[in-house]
C-alpha positions in Angstrom: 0.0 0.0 0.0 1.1 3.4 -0.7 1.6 6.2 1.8 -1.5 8.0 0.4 -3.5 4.9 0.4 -2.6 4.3 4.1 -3.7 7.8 4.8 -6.9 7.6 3.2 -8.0 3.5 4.5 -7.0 5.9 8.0 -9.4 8.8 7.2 -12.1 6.1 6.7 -11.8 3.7 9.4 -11.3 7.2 11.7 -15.1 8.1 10.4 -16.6 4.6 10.9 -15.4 4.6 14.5 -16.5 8.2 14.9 -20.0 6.8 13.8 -20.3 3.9 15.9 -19.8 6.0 18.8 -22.0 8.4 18.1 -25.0 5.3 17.0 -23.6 3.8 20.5 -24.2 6.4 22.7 -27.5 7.5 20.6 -29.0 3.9 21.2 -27.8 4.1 25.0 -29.8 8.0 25.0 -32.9 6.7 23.8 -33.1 3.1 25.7 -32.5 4.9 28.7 -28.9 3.2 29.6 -26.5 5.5 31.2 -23.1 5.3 29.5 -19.8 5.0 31.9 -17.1 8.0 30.4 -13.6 8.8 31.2 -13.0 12.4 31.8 -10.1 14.3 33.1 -8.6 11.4 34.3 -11.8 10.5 35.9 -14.6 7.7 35.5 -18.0 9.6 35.2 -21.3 7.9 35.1 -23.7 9.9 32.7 -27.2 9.3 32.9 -29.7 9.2 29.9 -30.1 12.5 29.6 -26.4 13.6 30.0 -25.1 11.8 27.2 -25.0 14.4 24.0 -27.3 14.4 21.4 -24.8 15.6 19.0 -22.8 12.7 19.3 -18.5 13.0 21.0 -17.0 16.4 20.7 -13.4 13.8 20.6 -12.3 11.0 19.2 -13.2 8.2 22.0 -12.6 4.5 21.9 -15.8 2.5 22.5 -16.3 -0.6 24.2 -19.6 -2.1 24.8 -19.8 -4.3 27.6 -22.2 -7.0 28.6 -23.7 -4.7 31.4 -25.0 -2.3 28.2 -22.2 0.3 29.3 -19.8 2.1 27.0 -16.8 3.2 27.9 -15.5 5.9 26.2 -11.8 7.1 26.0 
C-alpha cells in the first residue's frame, strides 16, 4: 500500500469509529442506559439524559460491555 492509500483507509476507518460511537451512545440516549465516560482522568457515570445528542466532541474508543455500558476514551 502506498503512503497515500494508508492515509486515506486511515481517514475512513477514523469516520466509521466516529459513527459507531456516536450510534452507541444514541442507542444508550434513547433506551434509557447510562453510559460510563472517562473524563479528566476521571470515571464519570452519565445518565440518559447527560449523554449528548450531537454525538463526542473527541475521538473516543468505545467498548460495549455485557452490562449495556460504553466506555469511552
Amino acid at each position: 500500500m502506498t503512503e497515500d492509500e494508508v492515509s486515506q483507509l486511515r481517514r475512513k476507518i477514523d469516520a466509521g469509529v466516529k459513527a459507531a460511537v456516536a450510534a452507541a451512545l444514541e442507542e444508550h440516549r434513547r433506551m434509557g442506559r447510562s453510559v460510563v465516560i472517562e473524563r479528566d482522568g476521571k470515571i464519570v457515570h452519565l445518565s440518559p439524559d447527560e449523554i449528548p445528542t450531537s454525538g463526542p466532541t473527541t475521538n473516543p474508543t468505545v467498548n460495549q460491555k455485557e452490562n449495556g455500558h460504553v466506555d469511552q476514551k
